[in-house]
Structures are given as structure tokens and as C-alpha cells.
C-alpha positions in Angstrom: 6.2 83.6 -27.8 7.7 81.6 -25.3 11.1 81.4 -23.2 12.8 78.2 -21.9 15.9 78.4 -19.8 17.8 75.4 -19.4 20.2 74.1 -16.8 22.6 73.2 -19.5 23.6 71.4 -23.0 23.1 68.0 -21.5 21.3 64.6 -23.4 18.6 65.4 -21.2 18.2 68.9 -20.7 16.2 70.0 -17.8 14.3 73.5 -17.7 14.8 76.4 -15.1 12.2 78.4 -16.3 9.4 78.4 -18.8 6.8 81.1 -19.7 4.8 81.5 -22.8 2.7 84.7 -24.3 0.0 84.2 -26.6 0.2 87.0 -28.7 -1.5 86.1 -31.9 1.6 87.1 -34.2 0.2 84.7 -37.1 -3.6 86.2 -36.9 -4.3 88.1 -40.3 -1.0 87.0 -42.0 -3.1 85.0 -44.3 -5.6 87.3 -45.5 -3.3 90.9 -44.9 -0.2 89.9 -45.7 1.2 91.2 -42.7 1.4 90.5 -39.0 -1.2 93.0 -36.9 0.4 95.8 -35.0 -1.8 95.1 -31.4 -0.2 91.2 -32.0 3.2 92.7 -32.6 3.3 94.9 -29.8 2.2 92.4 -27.1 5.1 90.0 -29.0 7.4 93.1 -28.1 6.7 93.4 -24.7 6.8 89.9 -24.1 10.2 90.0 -25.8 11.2 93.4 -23.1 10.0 90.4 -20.1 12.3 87.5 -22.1 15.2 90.0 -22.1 15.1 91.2 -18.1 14.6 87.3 -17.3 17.2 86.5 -19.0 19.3 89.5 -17.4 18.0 88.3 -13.8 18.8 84.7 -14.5 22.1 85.6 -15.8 21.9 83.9 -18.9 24.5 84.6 -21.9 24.1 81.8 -24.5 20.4 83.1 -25.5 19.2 82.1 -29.2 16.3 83.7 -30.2 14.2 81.8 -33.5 11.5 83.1 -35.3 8.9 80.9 -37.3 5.7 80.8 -39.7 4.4 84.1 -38.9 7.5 86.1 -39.0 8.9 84.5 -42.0 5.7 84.8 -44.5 5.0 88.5 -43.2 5.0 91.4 -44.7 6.4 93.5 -41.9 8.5 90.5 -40.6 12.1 91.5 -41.2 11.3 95.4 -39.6 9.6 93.2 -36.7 13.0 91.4 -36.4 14.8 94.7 -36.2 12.9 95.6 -33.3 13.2 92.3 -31.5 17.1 92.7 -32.1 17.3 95.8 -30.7 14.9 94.5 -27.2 17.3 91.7 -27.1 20.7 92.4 -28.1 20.7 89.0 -29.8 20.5 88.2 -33.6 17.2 86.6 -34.6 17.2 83.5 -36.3 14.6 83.4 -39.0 13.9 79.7 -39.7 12.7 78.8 -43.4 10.0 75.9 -43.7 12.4 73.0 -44.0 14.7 74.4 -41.0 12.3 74.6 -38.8 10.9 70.9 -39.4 14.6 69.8 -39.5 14.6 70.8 -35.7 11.4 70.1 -34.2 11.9 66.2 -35.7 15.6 66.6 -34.1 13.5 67.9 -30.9 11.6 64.5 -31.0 14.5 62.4 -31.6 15.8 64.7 -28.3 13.1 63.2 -26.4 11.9 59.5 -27.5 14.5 56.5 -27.3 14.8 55.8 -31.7 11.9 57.5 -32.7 10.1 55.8 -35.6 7.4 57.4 -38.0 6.6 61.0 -38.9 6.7 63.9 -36.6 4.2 66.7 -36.9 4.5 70.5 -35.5 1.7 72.7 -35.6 2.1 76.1 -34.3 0.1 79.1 -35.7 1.3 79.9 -39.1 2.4 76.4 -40.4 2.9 73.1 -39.7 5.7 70.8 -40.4 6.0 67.5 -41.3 9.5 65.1 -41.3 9.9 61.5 -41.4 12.2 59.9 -38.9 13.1 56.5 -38.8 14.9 55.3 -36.0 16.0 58.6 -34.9 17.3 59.3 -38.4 15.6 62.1 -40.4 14.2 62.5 -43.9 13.7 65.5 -45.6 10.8 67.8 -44.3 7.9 69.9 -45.4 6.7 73.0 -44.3 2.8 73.6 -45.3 0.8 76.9 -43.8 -1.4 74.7 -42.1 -1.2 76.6 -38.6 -4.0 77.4 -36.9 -4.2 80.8 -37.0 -2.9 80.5 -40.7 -6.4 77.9 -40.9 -8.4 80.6 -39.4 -7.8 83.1 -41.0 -7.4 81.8 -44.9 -10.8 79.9 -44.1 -12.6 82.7 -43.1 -13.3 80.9 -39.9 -15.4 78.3 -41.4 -14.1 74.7 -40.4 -15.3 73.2 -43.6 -13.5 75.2 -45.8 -11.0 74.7 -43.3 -11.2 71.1 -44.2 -10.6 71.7 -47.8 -7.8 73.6 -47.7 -6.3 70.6 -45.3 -7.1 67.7 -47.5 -6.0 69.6 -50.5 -2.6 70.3 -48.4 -2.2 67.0 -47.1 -3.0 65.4 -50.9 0.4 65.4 -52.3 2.7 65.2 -48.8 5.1 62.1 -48.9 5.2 62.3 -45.1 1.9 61.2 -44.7 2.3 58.3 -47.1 4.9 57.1 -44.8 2.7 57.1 -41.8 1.0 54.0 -42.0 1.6 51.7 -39.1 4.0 53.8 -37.7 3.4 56.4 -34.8 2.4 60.2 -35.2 4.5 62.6 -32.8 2.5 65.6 -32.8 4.3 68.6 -31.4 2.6 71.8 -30.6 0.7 73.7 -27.9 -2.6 73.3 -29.8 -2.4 69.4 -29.6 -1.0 69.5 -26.6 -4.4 71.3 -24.9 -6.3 68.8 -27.2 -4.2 65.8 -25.4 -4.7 68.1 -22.0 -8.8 67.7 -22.5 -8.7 64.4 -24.0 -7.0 63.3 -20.3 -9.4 64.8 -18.6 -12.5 63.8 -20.5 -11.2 59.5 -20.0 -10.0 60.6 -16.5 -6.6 59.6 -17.3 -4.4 58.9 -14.2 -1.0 60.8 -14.9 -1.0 64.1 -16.1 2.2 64.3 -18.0 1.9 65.6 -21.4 5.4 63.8 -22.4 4.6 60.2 -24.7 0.9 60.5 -23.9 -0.3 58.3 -26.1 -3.4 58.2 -27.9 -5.1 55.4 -30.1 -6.3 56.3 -33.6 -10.0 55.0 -33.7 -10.2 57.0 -30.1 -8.2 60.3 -31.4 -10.6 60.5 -34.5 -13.9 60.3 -32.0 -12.3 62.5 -29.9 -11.1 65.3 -32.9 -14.7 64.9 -34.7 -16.4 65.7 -31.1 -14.1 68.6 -30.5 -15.0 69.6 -34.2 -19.1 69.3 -33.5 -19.2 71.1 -29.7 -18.6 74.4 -28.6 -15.4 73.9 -26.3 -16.9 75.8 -23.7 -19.4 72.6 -22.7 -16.2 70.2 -22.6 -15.1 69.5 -19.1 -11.6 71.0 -18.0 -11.5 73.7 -20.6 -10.7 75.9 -18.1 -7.2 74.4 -18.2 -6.7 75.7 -21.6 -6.1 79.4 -21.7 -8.8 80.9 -23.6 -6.3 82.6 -26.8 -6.0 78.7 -27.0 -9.7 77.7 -27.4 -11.0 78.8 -30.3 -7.8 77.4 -32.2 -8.6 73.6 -30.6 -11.2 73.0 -33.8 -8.6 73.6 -36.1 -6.2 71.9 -34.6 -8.7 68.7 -34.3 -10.0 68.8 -38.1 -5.8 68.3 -38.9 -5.5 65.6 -36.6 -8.4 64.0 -38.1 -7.5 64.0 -41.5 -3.3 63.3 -40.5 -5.5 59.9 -39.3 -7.7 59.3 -42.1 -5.3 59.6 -44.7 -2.1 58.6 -43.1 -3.6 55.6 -40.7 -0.7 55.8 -38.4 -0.3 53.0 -35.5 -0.8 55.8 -32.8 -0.7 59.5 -31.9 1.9 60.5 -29.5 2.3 63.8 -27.8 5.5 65.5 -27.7 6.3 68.5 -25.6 10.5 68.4 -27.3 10.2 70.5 -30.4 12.1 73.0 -32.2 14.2 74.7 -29.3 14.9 71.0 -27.9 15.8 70.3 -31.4 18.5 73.1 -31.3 20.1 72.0 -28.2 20.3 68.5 -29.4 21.8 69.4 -32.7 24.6 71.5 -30.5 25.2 68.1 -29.0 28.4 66.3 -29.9 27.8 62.5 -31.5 28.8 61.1 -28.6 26.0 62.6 -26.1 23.2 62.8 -29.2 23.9 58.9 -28.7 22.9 58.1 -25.2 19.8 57.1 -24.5 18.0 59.9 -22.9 16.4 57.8 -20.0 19.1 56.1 -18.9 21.7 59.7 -18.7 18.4 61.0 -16.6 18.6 58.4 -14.5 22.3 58.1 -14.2 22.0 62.1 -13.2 19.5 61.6 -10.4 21.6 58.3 -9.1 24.9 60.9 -8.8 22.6 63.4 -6.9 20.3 62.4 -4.7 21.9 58.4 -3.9 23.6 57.5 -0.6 26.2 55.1 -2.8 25.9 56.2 -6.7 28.0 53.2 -7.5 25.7 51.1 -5.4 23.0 51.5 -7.9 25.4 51.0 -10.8 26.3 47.4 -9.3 22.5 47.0 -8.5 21.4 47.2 -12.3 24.1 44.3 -12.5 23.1 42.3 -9.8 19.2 42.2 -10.4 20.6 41.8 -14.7 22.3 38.6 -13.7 19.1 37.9 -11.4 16.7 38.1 -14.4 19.1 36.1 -16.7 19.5 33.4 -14.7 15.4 33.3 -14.5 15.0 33.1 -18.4 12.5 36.1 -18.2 12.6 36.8 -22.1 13.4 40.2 -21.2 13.3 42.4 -24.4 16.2 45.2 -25.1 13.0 47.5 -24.1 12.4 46.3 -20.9 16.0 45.8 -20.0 16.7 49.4 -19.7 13.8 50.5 -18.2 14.7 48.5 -15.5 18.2 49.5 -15.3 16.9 52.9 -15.1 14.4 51.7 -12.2 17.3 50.0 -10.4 19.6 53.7 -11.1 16.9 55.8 -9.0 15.9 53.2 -6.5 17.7 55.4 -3.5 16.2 58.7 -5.0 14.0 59.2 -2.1 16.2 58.2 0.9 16.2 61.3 2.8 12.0 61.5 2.8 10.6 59.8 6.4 10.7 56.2 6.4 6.8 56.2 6.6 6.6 57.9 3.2 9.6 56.8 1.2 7.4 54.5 -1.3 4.3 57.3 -1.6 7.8 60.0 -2.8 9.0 56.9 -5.2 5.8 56.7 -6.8 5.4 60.3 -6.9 8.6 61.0 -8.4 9.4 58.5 -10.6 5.8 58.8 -12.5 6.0 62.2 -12.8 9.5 63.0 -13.6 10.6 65.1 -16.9 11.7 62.1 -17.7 12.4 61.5 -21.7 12.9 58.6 -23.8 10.2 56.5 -21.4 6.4 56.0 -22.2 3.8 56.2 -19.8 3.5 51.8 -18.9 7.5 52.5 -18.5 7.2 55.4 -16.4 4.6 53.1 -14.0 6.8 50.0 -14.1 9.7 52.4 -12.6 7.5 54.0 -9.9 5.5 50.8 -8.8 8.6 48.9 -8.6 10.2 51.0 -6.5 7.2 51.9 -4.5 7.2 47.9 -3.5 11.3 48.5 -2.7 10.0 50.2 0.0 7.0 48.9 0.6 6.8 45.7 0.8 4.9 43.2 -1.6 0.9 44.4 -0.7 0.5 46.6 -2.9 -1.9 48.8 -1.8 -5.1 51.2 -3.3 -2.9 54.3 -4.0 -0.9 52.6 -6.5 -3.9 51.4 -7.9 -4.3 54.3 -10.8 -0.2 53.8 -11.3 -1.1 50.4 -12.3 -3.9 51.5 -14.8 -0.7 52.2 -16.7 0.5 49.3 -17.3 -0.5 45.7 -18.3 -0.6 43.2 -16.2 2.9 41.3 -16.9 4.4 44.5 -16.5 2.9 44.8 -13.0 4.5 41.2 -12.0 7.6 42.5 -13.2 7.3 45.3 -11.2 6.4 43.3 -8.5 9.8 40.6 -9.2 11.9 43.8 -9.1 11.0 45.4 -6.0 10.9 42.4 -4.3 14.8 41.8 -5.7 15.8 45.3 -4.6 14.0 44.6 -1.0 16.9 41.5 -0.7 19.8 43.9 -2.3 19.2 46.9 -0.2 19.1 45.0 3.4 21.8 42.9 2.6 24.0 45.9 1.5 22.9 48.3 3.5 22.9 50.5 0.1 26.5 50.6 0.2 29.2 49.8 -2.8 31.1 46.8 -2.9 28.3 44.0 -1.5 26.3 42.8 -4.4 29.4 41.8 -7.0 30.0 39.3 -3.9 26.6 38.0 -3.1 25.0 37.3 -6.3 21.6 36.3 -6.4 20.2 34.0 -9.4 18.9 30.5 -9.9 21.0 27.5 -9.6 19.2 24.0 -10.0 15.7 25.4 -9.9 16.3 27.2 -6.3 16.6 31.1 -6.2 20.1 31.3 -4.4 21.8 34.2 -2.6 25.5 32.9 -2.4 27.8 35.2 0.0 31.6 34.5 0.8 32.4 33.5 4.4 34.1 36.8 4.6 31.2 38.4 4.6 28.7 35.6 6.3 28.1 38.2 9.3 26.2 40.0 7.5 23.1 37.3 7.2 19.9 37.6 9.2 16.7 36.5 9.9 15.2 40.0 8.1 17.6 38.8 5.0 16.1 35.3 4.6 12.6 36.4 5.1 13.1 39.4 2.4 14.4 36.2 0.2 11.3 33.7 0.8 8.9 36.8 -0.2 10.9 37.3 -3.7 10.5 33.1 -3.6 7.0 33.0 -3.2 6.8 35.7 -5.9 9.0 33.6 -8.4 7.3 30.5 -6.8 10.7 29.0 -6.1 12.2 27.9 -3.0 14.8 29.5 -1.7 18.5 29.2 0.3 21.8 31.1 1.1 24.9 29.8 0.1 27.8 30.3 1.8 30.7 29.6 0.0 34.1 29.0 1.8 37.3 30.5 0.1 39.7 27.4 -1.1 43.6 28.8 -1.0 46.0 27.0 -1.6 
């Protein structure tokens, strides 16, 4: 059971609160028929909590879903009743296919075009739904949860196995995996990606587009498979309901690999609720790119000069055009983005405005951004304010990324260094000074109307982006001509 408030209907939706109760709702369902009354009365008075949050929180537009367990009980619909009355809210009882229409729409919330086959595993089921581009394709709903595993297997993990190859046989979804990358949603995968981080001593712990190579995710799943959990390191960060339920949740993953041989595994936190505030969305907001209306949203709150950043995404565009970077549509708005939250940390003391940058642009709830992305924007603008040395505690933030993403890191802040003393991070400067290449020399060109504003620290900021570019360097003054 779990509630998520959210600050609003927004293309990236931001959450106020979140709490979760593991109540075991699916256990039994599979063998009984019927959900077990010590599981549905811990669900109820986890539903009694939702209801006074939501009172305290003043919250009126509450939608309340229900999934596997619910739907395939026996004693689902009188369950329902009794959640209807706690919360004075209609439940929505999702069949199969609904609820893997939404937790691919969930994905599609969260990732910039999404591409290959998303696949939610709660406790009673899991779903499976193409998505191409952000598109969807009919889903499938299979009781392949892991309390649903559990409990039909008897607790044995080879019969287990049987049951999910024999599942998985005839799925078209998997068919279309190959080469293309796995988004698997879910709270079990997402402790299995929680001890996976730990076990490699993965620098960022943000479960969002943690990605996960095949050949490693099938050493890792057949390991989780083979040990008792208790002897892997960091288990204590997964709550124990979650633990024995990790196996399960590993043997799926294992054969989603073997059979469908996707390109990669990629966490997703966005599921089926995300997926219902995206659907809600008009076409026009579902279409923005989720990144970019993020960054756009932090620029407008936390910026001296919003529209200074705006003209900054411009100025350092024209910069990298006139340098023939090859820069791929990719790459372009992740550093547009970069460029949108470079005054983000402002207010902080000047001593510790590049530690904040790095801080809070790596660990953001950010969407629509992988993990080398979210360490291109943080590095860069750690070196804004900075300076070019990069020093030791950036060092893990660069683990993140390879190494010509780092230089472009490095070409950025240096470019933002040269727009911010020049402008003061004011609106209205850098459409008049640009700065790009013109006969092999990186140029800053500024009208005599506003030549008062060169300087020593100016030229100097320039000859460090040179020597990065390994160009020389001049400013241009250009005289008006009227006639």
C-alpha cells in the first residue's frame, strides 16, 4: 500500500509526501483464493493513516487504485467496500491490461522517448507493454508477482522457475526485447538495484535510470538466487517484508534476460500512479520533454535573472556551433538543461557554491536524464563555479561519465565562467556579446556601448576556456556604423 502526494498535474510532477505499508495483501491469493484477513486488516489501517494524511495535507483530488491482489481475490470487492467507506473515495479496480497501460504511460512519464518493453512487478502480477518511442503497444498482465510466485510455488524457487519460463514462453513483449532496454518498475527490483549499488559501490544513489548491464544483471540475479540475503552487504537497507521476495524477483529478471536479451536493464521508480497523472495531462504538456520543464522550473525559482539562463542556453548553443562539436540532439539538451540551472545555487556561501551544484544537480528528482547526463550537468556546473582544477570530490561524479563527456563538461563550465562575469547574471548582455569562433580564434565580440564592461578578470576567464579549446583567444569590439 502506498500514498504519494504530489505538488501538482505538472510534466514533471514532484512529490510532497510518500509512505508505503507492506502489508502482504497478495500472500495466499494463489493457493486460497482469497486475500488473508491479518494482510487485509493491516491494508485497512494503512488505508485509516492515507485518509487523515490526506485530511492534514488538505488534499481533494485523491484517486485511490487497486491491483493484482485485489482484482483475482475472492474477498476483493467486500475489501473495496471497506476501503470506500475509510476513504470516502471510489476505488479503482484496475484489470490486467489497465494497469500495464499505465505503468508503461508511468515510464514514458519519466524517460525522454522511451524505447523497448517496460516491466512492473508488484506482488500479485506483473505486467509487460512494449513502448516504442514513447508510444505504447498492447500489454499483458501475467500473475507473475512475487507473492503470487511464492505462494503458487510452494516457496520452492525452482518450481518457481517453471512456472516463469512457462509464463514468459508465449509473451510477445519479450520477443520484442532484443536489443532494446528493459525498464523494470517495482519495489522488488528496485531493492534488487538498491543492493546491486551497494555491492559495486556505485557512486550516486538515485534509483531513477540506474542502469544495469545484462551479462552483470544475470551474475548478479543468479547470486541473489544461490545466497541467503541475509550474508549480502546492505540488506539492511531493504525492509525485511521485502527480503524474502528479492529471490523471486531475481529468478524473473534472469529469465526476462535469457529469453528476451535486452540491450540493458533500467530501473524505473515512475509507474502506475505516475502513469495516471500523465495520462490526465493535456497533449500539449505530455509532449515536453520532462528534463528540460524541470529545469525550466528550478531556473523560474531559485535564479537571480530567469531569462538570463534562457539567453545563456543560446549563447553557449551558438558557442558550440561555431566549434563544430558534433553535438548530438542528446547532448544538446542536456546541456541546455545544464545552462537552465547554472544559478540554482546562488544564495549558498561563495566558498560552497560548486560543492551545492554538484550536490544538487546529481541528485535531483530529475526525470528524463540518465545517470552520465545527470554528472555532465553537475560537473559542469561545479567547474562554473570552480574554476577549471577539478578537484578529488568530483572525482566519484566523474565515475559517471566517459571521458568526452567530462571535457565537455569541462568546455561548458569554462563558457559559463566567461558568461556569468561578463553579465553579471543579468538579462540582456549575452545576445550582444556573442562568443564563438571566427577564423580559428575563440572571439568574444561586445558593442562599444557596452566596452566598460571589459576587464582583466574577463580576458583571463577567456584564455582558460582557450587553453581548454586549445585556441587563442581576443575581444572584439565592434563600433556601431550609423549613418
Amino acid at each position: 500500500m502506498r500514498l504519494v502526494a504530489y505538488e501538482g498535474r505538472t510534466r514533471s510532477p514532484a512529490a510532497l509526501f510518500n509512505e508505503k505499508a507492506l502489508c502482504g495483501l497478495g500472500r495466499g491469493v494463489a493457493s486460497t483464493g482469497k486475500m488473508d484477513k491479518a494482510a487485509v486488516a493491516s491494508a485497512l489501517a494503512a488505508l485509516q493513516r492515507f485518509r487523515g494524511l490526506c485530511d492534514v495535507m488538505q488534499i481533494d483530488d485523491v484517486h485511490v487504485l487497486a491491483t493484482a491482489a485485489v482484482r483475482d481475490a475472492s474477498n476483493g470487492e467486500r475489501f473495496i467496500q471497506k476501503a470506500e467507506e475509510i476513504l470516502r473515495r471510489p476505488v479503482s479496480l484496475l484489470a490486467g491490461a489497465r494497469e500495464a497501460e499505465l505503468s508503461a504511460l508511468g515510464v514514458a512519464s519519466g524517460f525522454w522517448k522511451p524505447d523497448g518493453v517496460v516491466g512492473d512487478m508488484g506482488g500479485g502480477s506483473l505486467e509487460l507493454v512494449e513502448i516504442v518511442h514513447g508510444a505504447l503497444r498492447p500489454g499483458l498482465s501475467l500473475r507473475l508477482g512475487g507473492l503470487a510466485l511464492q505462494d503458487a510455488s510452494g516457496a520452492s524457487l525452482k518450481k518457481a522457475g517453471t512456472l516463469v519460463r512457462a509464463a514468459l514462453a508465449n509473451a510477445p513483449q519479450i520477443g520484442a526485447l532484443k536489443g532494446r532496454t528493459f525498464y523494470a518498475v517495482g519495489g522488488t527490483w528496485r531493492a534488487l538495484a538498491r543492493l546491486h549499488m551497494e555491492q559495486v559501490g556505485y557512486p550516486l544513489h538515485v534509483m531513477h535510470a540506474y542502469e544495469i548491464l545484462p551479462r552483470e544483471a544475470l551474475d548478479f540475479a543468479r547470486m541473489v538466487q544461490r545466497l541467503d540475503v541475509g550474508a549480502l552487504e546492505a540488506i539492511g537497507s531493504i525492509s525485511a517484508a521485502r527480503r524474502p521476495l528479492l529471490a523471486y524477483g531475481a529468478l524473473l529478471l534472469e529469465q526476462i534476460i535469457r529469453r528476451g536479451h535486452p540491450s540493458s536493464v533500467m530501473i524505473s521508480p515512475y509507474g502506475v500512479r505516475e502513469g495516471l497523472l500523465f495520462e490526465a495531462l493535456d497533449p500539449e504538456l505530455q509532449a515536453k520533454d520532462p528534463l528540460l520543464a524541470m529545469a525550466s522550473e528550478m531556473n523560474w525559482l531559485r535564479s537571480r535573472s530567469p531569462r538570463h539562463c534562457e539567453e545563456l542556453v543560446n549563447w553557449v548553443g551558438d558557442l558550440f556551433a561555431s566549434l563544430h562539436l558534433s553535438e548530438t540532439p542528446a547532448e544538446a539538451r542536456v546541456r541546455a538543461a545544464a545552462c537552465l540551472v547554472s544559478d540554482a545555487c546562488w544564495r549558498a556561501h561563495p566558498d560552497y557554491r560548486g560543492e551545492q551544484a554538484l550536490i544538487l544537480l546529481s541528485q535531483a528528482t530529475f526525470a528524463g536524464v540518465t545517470h552520465p547526463e545527470r554528472g555532465f550537468m553537475a560537473l559542469s556546473n561545479f567547474i562554473r563555479h570552480e574554476g577549471l582544477s577539478i578537484e578529488s570530490n568530483v572525482a566519484r561524479i566523474r565515475e559517471l561519465m566517459p571521458m568526452h563527456m567530462v571535457e565537455r563538461a569541462r568546455i561548458l563550465g569554462a563558457s559559463m565562467r566567461v558568461a556569468y562575469i561578463l553579465s553579471a547574471a543579468m538579462a540582456g548582455v549575452l545576445p550582444r556579446c556573442p562568443l564563438t569562433v571566427k577564423k580559428g580564434v575563440l572571439t568574444l565580440s561586445i558593442p562599444a556601448e557596452l566596452e566598460n564592461l571589459r576587464s582583466d578578470r574577463i580576458a583571463n576567464r577567456l584564455r582558460q576556456l582557450g587553453r581548454t579549446l586549445g585556441m587563442q583567444v581576443q575581444v572584439q569590439v565592434n563600433v556601431s556604423v550609423s549613418n
